[in-house]
N, C-alpha and C positions, 0 to 999 in steps of 0.2 A: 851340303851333301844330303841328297833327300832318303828319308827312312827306310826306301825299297835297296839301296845300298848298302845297308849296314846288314851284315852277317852277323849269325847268333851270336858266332864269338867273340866280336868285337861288342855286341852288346854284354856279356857277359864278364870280361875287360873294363869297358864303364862302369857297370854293378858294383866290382871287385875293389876299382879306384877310387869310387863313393862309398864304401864301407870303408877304406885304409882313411880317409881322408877324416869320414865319421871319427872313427875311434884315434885319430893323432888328435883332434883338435878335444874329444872327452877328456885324453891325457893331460892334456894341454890344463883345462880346466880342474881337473884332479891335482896336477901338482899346483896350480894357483890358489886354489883355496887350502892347500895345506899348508901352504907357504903365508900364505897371512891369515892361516889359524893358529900357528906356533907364536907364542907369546913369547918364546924363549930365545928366539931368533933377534937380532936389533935394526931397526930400520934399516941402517947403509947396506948388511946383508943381503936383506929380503929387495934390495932394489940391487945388488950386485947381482943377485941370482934371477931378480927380472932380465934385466940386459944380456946375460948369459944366455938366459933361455930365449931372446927373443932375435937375437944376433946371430947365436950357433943353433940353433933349437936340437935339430939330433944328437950333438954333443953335450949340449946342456940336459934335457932330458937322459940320456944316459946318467950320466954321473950325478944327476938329482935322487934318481931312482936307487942309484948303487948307494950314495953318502947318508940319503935321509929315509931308505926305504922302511927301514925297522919304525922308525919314527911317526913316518908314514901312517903304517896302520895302529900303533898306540896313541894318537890322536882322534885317528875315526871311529877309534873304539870309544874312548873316551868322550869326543862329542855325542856320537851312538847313545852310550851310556847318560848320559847329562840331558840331552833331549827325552829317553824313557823316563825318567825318573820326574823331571819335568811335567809329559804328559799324564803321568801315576798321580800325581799329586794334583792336579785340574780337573783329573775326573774323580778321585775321592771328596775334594771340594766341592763340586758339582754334584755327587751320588749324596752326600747328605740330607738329611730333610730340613725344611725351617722349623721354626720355635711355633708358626702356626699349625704345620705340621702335626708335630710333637702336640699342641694342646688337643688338635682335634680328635688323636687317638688316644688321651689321657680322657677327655668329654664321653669319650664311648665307653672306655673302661668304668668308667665314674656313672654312666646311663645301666649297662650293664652287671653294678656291684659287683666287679672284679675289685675295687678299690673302694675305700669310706671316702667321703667329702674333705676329711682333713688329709689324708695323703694325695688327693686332686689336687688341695690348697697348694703343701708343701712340694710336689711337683711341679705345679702352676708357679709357684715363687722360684723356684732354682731356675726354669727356665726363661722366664723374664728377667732375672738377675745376672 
């Protein structure tokens, strides 16, 4: 069929079936990663509910949605949560300074008598220690 044939609204039709088709197959991947995020599930399960969904997929998808949907989202939340907390803790490790750091702004304090030599020391010793 050459493209001087196709009417707006037959393109607009293809558009519509390439977004339906998008968002089944995101589904698709949304209940498969929640299905083998649940630790709580037991293998023979998570493979009974493969075959389910891939056998009947509109049926399966329904009643995945309706059985596990609470579930659903207190998992995503939960990974959600575990990945922040994750990242919180990477960048505090990272936003620290080193111990050369820390000497060289104890060297300045100590050039400046903000501090004596023996609290340099004793600073210099906690942080090497």
């Amino acid at each position: 069929m050459p493209v001087a044939d196709v009417s707006f609204g037959e393109l607009l039709l293809v558009v519509f079936e390439f977004f339906l088709l998008f968002a089944w197959i995101w589904i698709l991947f949304t209940i498969f990663a929640d299905l083998f995020r649940d630790h709580e599930l037991s293998g023979w399960w998570k493979a009974v509910w493969v075959f389910f969904l891939i056998v009947l997929p509109w049926l399966g998808v329904l009643i995945y949605l309706i059985a596990r949907g609470g579930g659903m989202r207190d998992r995503t939340i939960k990974a959600q949560t575990d990945a922040k907390a994750h990242f919180d803790k990477y960048v505090r490790e990272q936003a620290q300074s080193s111990p050369a750091d820390e000497l060289h702004k104890l060297a300045d304090l100590k050039d400046k008598g903000a501090i004596s030599a023996e609290e340099f020391d004793r600073a210099k010793a906690r942080l090497l220690a």
